[in-house]
N, C-alpha and C positions, 0 to 999 in steps of 0.2 A: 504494500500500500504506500503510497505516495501521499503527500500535499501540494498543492500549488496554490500561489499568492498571486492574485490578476493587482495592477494599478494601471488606472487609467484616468485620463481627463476630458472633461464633456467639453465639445466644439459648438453647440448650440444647448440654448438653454433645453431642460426635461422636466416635464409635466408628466408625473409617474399615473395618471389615470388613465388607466387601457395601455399600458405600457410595459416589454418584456424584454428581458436579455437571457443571450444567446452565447453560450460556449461553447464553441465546437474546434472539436478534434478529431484526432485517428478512428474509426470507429472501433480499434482496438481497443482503447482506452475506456472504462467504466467509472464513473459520476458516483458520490455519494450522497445524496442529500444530507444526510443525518450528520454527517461532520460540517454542513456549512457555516462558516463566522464572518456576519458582516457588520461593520469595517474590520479589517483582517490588523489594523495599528491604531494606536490612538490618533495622528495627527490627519488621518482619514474621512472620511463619510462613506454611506453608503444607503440609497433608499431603504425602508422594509420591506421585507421578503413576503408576499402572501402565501404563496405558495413555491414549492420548488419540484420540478419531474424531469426525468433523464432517458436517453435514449445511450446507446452504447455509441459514443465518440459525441452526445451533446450533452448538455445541461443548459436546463429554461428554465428559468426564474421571474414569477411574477409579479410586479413590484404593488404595493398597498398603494391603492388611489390617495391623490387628496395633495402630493406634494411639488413642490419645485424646484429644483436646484439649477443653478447658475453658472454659467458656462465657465468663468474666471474667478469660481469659487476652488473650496479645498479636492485635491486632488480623492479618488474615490479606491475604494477597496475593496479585496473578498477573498479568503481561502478558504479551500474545499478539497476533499479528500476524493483521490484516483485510485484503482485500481491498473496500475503499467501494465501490457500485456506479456506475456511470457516472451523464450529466446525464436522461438519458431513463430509468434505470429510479429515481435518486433523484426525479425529477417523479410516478412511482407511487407510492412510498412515503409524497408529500406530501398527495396525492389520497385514499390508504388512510388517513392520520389523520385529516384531515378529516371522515374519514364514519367513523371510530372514535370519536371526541374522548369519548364517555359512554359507559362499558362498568364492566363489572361483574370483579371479581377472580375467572380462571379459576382452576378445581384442576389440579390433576397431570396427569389425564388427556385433557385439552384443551390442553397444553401445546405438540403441533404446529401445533394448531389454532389459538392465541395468536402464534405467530411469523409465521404464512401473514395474520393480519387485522390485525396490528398494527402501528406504527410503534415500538413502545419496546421496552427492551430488561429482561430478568427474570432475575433469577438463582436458582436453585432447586438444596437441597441433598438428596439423597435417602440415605437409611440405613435398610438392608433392607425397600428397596424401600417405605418410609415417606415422603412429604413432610414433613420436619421442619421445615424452613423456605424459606422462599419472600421474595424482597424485589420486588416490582413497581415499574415506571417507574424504574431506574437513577439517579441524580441523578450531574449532572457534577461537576467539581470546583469549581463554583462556585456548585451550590446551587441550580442551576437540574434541567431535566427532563434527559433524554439529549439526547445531542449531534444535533444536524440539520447536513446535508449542505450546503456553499456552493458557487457555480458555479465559480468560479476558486479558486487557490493565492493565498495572500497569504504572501511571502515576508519572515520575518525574522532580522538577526544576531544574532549571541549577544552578551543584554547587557550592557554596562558596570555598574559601581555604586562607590558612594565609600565605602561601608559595609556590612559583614554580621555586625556585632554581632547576636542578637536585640533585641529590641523596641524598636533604635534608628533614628533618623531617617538616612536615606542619600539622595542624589541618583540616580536611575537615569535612563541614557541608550537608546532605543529606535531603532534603524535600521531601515526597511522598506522592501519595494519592492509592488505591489499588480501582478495580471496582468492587470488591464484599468483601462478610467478611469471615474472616477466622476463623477458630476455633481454640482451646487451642489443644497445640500438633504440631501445622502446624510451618513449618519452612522457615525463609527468610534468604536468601544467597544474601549477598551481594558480586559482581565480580568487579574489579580497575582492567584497562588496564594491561597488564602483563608489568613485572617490576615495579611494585606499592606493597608496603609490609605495609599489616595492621599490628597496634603495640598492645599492649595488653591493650588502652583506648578504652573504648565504654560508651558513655554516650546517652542515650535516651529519658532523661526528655523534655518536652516539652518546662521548662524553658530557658533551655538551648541551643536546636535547635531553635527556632523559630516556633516548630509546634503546633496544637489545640491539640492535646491530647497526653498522653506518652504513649511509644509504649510496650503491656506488656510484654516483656521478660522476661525467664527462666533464674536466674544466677547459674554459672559461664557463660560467654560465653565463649567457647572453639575458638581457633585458627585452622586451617588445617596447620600445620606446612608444609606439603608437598606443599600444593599450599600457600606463604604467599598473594596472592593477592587476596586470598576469604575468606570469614568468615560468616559463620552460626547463626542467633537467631534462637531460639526455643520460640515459643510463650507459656504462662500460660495462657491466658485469649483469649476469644473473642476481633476481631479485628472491627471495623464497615467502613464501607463501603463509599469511596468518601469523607475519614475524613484526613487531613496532619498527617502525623507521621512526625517523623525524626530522624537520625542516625548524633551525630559529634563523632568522631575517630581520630585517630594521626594515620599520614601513613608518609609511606619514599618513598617520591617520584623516580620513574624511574631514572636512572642516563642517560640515552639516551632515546630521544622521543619517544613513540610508533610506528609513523611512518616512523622515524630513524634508527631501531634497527636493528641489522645483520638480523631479522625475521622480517620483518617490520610488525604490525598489528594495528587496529583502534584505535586512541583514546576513547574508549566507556567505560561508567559504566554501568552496567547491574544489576538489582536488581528480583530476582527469587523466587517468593512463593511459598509453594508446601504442598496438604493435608497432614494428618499425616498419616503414616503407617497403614491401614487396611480401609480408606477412600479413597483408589484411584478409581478416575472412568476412561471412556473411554479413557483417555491423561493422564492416570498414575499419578492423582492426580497433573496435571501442573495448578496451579489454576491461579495465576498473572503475568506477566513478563513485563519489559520495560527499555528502555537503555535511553542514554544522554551522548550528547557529552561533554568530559572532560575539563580540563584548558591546556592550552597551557603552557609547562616548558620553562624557557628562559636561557637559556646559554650567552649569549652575551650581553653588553649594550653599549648604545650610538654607534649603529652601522651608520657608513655616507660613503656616495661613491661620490666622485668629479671624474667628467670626465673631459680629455685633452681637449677636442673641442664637442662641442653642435650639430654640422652638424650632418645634416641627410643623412644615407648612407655611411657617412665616415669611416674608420677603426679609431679606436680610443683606446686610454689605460685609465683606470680608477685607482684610488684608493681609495684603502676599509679600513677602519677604523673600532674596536670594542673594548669595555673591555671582555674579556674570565671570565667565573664566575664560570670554572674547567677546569684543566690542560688539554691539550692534545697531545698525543704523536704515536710514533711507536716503538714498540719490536719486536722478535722476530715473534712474534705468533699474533699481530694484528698491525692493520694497521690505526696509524689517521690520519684525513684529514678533510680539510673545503671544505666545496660545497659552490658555489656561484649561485645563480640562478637570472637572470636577467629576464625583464619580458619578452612575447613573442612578438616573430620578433627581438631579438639582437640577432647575431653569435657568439660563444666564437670557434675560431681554435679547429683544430683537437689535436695539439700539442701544447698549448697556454705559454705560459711562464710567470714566475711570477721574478720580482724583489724588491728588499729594495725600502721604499718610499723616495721622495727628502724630508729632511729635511726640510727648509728653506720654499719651496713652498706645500707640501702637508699634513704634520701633522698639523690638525686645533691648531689653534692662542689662544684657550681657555685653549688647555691640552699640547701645544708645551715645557714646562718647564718640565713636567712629563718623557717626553723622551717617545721610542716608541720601541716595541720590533719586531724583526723581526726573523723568522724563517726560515729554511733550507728546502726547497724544494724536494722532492724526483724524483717526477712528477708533470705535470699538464695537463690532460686530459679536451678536450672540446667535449660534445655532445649538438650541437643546441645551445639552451641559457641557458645553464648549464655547470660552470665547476668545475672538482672534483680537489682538490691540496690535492697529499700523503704527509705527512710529513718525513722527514727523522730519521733514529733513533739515527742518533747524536747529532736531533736538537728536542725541544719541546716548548709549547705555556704555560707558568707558570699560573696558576689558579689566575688571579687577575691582569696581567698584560693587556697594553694597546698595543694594535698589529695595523700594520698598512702594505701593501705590494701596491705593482702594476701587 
């Protein structure tokens, strides 16, 4: 069983009454309903679900009348659980793109037709029974096409790191075990969430990772200067099977969270084996694959929210307290701003408004001497129990100072 995390952004506004979306893929592939979570992050949306039914390679999802969302509003989400198809119907799948590879963008009503001949995967938003949008060939989180099927599990621990400031330099350590063995020639690519830039250390002695044997790589390793968030071994030696390797590296971490980013996409590390040149078999020599969720970057510390009154049901005003650990701001050409997300079942206004905290009574008593910095407001937008505050670009949040508002 599989997950996958769709993010996407609406190009025209959507009026969810009489309105469905469309996941289609391989028809090897089998839908879960019962595992769907939408929004799949917090800094997401996502309409409600009325209902959800699947076809083998679709999933339709029918969204609860009554709502709107806006085209240049927060980017949108949803993970759901797959069933991947075994090694004999993924070697169909490989065959059917093959003899795909140049085709032309189906409409709507060849949409069955599109999942039965195709290997990629499409997502189409329908509203009264319109195709308003449609986005073809999926891209993964790394910029590449939809994800292809490997023969084995490539098994890894959850990683270590010396740092998760944003867009600072940190060591990370990788432990893996692979399910079969690879030969001299075959090559491991290693994938960090986009916005993650490997630096040009690579060390793979065992000493040094924490693993049972060193992993035997070809030197130099080379960089993809075009993607800095991937990087390629070339193995010399035989690899053995179900044994810990490991990879530590200096990377520069994302300066904004993966699922933060104008393009939001997974936190995942993905680690990709693959035979050598003139050994590929029926999956094109895809021998290992396996991913693992990344570390969490932290922007903020000592974040605290005192509220006016404790009643339940009341309208009430809070304040939010943080240290910022990088500047943030507005220009010309973007746009910053803090989200606040409260848990579910609080309302934040449509129109919510933010003001300076009271001195005296709301900067905590421990850092009240330090003083407290407050910023200029653009907007402040509430959906549900979420709200976004723009900043203005007269005003910014200084990378190290202690922010507090209402």
């Amino acid at each position: 069983q599989n997950t996958l995390l769709i993010f996407f952004r609406l190009s025209l506004g959507l009026l969810t009454t009489d309105a469905t979306l469309h996941l289609s893929g391989p028809p090897e592939f089998h839908f879960l309903c019962t595992t769907l979570v939408a929004p799949s992050t917090p800094l997401t949306s996502f309409p409600d679900v009325e209902s959800c039914s699947t076809m083998p390679g679709l999933l339709m999802l029918d969204l609860t009348p009554g709502k709107f969302f806006h085209p240049d509003g927060s980017p949108l989400s949803f993970r759901v659980g797959v069933r991947n198809p075994d090694v004999l119907a993924a070697e169909v799948i490989e065959r059917r793109a093959e003899s795909t590879s140049n085709y032309d963008l189906l409409p709507l009503s060849e949409l069955r037709s599109l999942r039965k001949s195709r290997s990629g995967w499409a997502l189409v938003l329908n509203s009264r029974s319109v195709a308003c949008q449609a986005q073809e060939d999926m891209q993964s989180p790394y910029r590449t096409t939809a994800f292809t099927i490997f023969r084995n599990a490539l098994l890894i621990e959850p990683i270590t790191t010396t740092g998760v400031s944003p867009g600072a330099g940190a060591f990370v350590n990788i432990k893996f075990r692979m399910s079969s063995r690879l030969p001299p020639g075959a090559t491991i690519t290693f994938l960090a969430p986009y916005g993650f830039s490997f630096s040009d250390y690579f060390d793979v002695e065992a000493a040094s990772t924490g693993a049972v044997v060193t992993l035997p790589v070809k030197l130099p390793i080379l960089k993809n200067e075009a993607r800095s968030h991937e990087v390629t071994l070339r193995l010399m030696d035989n690899t053995r099977r179900m044994t810990t390797y490991g990879l530590r590296t200096k990377v520069q971490n994302a300066a904004v969270s993966p699922e933060a980013q104008e393009d939001p996409s997974p936190n995942i590390w993905s680690i990709l084996a693959n035979l050598p040149e003139g050994m590929e078999d029926s999956l094109g020599g895809r021998s290992n694959a396996g991913s693992v969720e990344g570390y969490q970057l932290s922007a903020l510390q000592g974040c605290t929210v005192q509220p006016f009154q404790a009643a339940f049901g009341r309208s009430n005003v809070v304040t939010l307290s943080f240290l910022a650990h990088r500047s943030v701001y507005s220009t010309g050409t973007s746009v910053g701003s803090v989200q606040v997300l409260a848990p579910v079942g609080y309302i934040v206004p449509a129109q919510c408004r933010v003001d300076p905290p009271l001195p005296s009574l709301d900067v905590p008593k421990a850092i009240a001497s330090e003083g407290f910095h407050f910023f200029t407001p653009f907007s402040c937008e509430g959906t549900d129990n979420r709200a976004v505050i723009k900043i203005d670009e007269t005003s910014a949040i200084p990378r190290g100072s202690f922010v507090s508002f209402r």
